[in-house]
N, C-alpha and C positions, 0 to 999 in steps of 0.2 A: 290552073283552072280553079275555080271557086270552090270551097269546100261545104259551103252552105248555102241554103235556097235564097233565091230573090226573093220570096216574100217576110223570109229573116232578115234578109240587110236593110227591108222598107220599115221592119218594126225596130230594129236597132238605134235607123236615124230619129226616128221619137223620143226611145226608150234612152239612149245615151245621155242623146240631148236634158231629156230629165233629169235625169242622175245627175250629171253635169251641176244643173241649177240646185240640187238639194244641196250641196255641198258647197255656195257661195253665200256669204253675208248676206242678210237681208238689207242691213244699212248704210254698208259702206264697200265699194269693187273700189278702192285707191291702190291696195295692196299692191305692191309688184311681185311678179310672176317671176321667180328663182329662176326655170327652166326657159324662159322666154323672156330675157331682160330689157327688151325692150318695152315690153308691153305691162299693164296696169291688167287687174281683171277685168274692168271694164271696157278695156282693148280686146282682152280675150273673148268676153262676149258677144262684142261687135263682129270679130274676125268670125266664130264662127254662124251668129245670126247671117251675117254678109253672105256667108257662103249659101247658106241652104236657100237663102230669100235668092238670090243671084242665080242659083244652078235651076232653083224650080221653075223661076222665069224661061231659062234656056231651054227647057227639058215641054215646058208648055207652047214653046216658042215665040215669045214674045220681043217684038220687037226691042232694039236697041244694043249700047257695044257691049261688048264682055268681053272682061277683063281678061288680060294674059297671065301667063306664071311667074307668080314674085311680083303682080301687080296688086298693090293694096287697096286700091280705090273701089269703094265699095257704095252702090248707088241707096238714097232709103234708107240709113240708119239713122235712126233716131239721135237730135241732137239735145241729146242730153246725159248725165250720167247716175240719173236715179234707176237702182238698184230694180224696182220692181219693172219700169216700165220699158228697160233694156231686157232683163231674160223674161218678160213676158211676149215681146218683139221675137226672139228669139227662139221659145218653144213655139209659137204660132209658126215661124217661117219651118221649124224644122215637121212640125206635123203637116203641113203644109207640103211640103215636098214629097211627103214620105206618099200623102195622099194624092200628088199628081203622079209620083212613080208606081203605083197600085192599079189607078187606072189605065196604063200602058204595056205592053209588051216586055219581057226583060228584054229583049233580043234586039229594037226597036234603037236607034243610035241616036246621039244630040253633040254637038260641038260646044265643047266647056273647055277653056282657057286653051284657045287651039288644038284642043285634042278630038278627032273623031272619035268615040267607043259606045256602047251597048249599055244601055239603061241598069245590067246586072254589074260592067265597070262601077258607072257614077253613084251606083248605091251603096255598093261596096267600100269603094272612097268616101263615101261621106260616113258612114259607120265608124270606118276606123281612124276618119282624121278625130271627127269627133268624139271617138275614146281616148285615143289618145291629150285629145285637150281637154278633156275632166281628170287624165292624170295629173297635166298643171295645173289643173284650180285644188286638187285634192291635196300636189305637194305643198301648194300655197298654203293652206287652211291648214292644213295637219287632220283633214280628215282621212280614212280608211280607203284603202280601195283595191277591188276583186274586179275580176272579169270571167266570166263563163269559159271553160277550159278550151271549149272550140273556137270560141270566139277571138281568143288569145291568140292561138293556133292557126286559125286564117288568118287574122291581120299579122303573122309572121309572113308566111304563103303571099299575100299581099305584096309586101316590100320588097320580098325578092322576085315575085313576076314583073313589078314595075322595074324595077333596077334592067331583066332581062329582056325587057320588051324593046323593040328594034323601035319601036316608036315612042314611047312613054318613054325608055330610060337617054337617050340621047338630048330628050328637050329637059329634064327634068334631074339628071344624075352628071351635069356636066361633067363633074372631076372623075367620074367613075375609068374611063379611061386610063387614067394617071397610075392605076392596077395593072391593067393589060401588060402582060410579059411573059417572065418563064413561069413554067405552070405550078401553081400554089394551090392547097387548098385549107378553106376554114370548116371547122367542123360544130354546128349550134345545137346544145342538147339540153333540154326540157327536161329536168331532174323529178316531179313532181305530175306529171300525168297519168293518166288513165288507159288503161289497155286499150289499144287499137286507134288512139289518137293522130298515131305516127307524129310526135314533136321531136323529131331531130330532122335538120335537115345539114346536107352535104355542099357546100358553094365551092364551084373550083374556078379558077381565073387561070388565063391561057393568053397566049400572043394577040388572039382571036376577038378575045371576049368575055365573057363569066356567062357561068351556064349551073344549077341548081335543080339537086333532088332532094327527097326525102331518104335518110340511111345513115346507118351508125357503121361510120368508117374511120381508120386514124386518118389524120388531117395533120398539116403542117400549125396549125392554132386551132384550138379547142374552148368552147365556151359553155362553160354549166351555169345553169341558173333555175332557180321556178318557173316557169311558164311565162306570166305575167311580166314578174322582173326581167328576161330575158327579152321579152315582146322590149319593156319600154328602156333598157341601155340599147337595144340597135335603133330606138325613138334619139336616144343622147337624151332620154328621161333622167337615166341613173346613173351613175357613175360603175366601171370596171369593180372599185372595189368596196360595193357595195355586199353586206352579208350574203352569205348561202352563195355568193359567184365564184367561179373558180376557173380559172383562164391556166390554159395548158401548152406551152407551144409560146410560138413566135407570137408574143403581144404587139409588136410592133407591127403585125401584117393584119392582125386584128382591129389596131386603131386605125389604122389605116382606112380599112374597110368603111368604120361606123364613120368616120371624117368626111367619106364619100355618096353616102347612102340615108344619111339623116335628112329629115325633112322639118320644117316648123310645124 
């Protein structure tokens, strides 16, 4: 369940979105993206202008196709790769959205890359895909980057309700299966929080399935980190042996995990 209000996740996909752009060259997106090798930033801007111009059409319901998962094809972007005239396309499409999701219901559903879910889903997903992609333009650039401790904290919460979702995680977590067996568990703990945050959460996998709380229990692998930094190694932002991380237990059940569970 969401730990912050829908009308937070409709100013995040603005607010991210900005952030995002403060943090990009004004004169040249050639750069390639560390974290995302296939793509240029100005790939990355495309992907996520795409999305927001794309979902708000669905979300308003405008006719035409939309696209599936892992379908790149993105209708409307701008052919070009100047700098101003791509993330000005791209805040427009993300305030845009934010302001067709305002006008609506949270509760209120749209069908985006074959998923039926509730307007507080897709706002949600667009928050935290799009934090997570100003982490790549920040690792690119060598600029700074912070996220609001809840913020952080739900887009953890996030990744693990999708992985668990009987619908979401079967179209979207293929290999997550490839876990399913005797029962293990990992243990993810937020070194740096604030009282009553609840960042630890408890994942345990079973013959069954994998199923997720929040609790500080021993676990067969253990992951310590900052907040942040722990949000973006289960992104595959960071690497394991990155500072201040500190893995406990079976790393091998560990990598395992994030191999299954990353998303672009």
């Amino acid at each position: 369940m969401a730990r912050l209000t829908y009308d937070r996740y409709c100013d995040e996909v603005s607010a991210q979105t900005a952030l995002l752009r403060e943090v990009l060259p004004g004169d040249d997106l050639s750069a390639k993206v560390p974290t995302c090798p296939d793509w240029t930033l100005a790939d990355l801007v495309r992907h996520v202008g795409g999305n927001v111009h794309m979902t708000d059409a669905a979300v308003r319901g405008e006719p035409g196709p939309r696209p599936a998962i892992g379908d790149p094809t993105r209708a409307g972007v701008p052919d070009t790769d100047d700098p101003d005239t791509l993330t000005t396309w791209m805040q427009d499409g993300a305030d845009a959205y934010a302001r067709t999701l305002r006008e609506r219901d949270a509760q209120d559903v749209a069908e985006i890359f074959g998923l039926l879910q509730t307007l507080t889903f897709w706002a949600r997903r667009a928050a935290c895909d799009i934090l997570v992609h100003r982490a790549d333009a920040a690792l690119t650039t060598g600029a700074g980057y912070t996220l609001a401790p809840d913020l952080a904290a739900d887009a953890v919460d996030e990744l693990l309700e999708m992985a668990t979702d009987p619908q979401v995680g079967t179209r979207v977590f293929t290999k997550l299966p490839e876990l399913f067996g005797p029962p293990r568990t990992i243990h993810l703990h937020a070194t740096d929080t604030v009282e009553g945050l609840a960042a630890e959460w408890l994942i345990e996998l079973g013959p069954d399935g994998v199923i997720w709380r929040h609790g500080h229990e021993k676990a067969d692998v253990a992951l310590q980190a900052p907040l942040t930094e722990l949000l973006l190694i289960l992104y595959r932002r960071l690497p394991l042996d990155f500072a201040q991380v500190h893995v406990h237990g079976d790393r091998d059940l560990l990598e395992g995990w994030l191999a299954r569970v990353s998303m672009g």
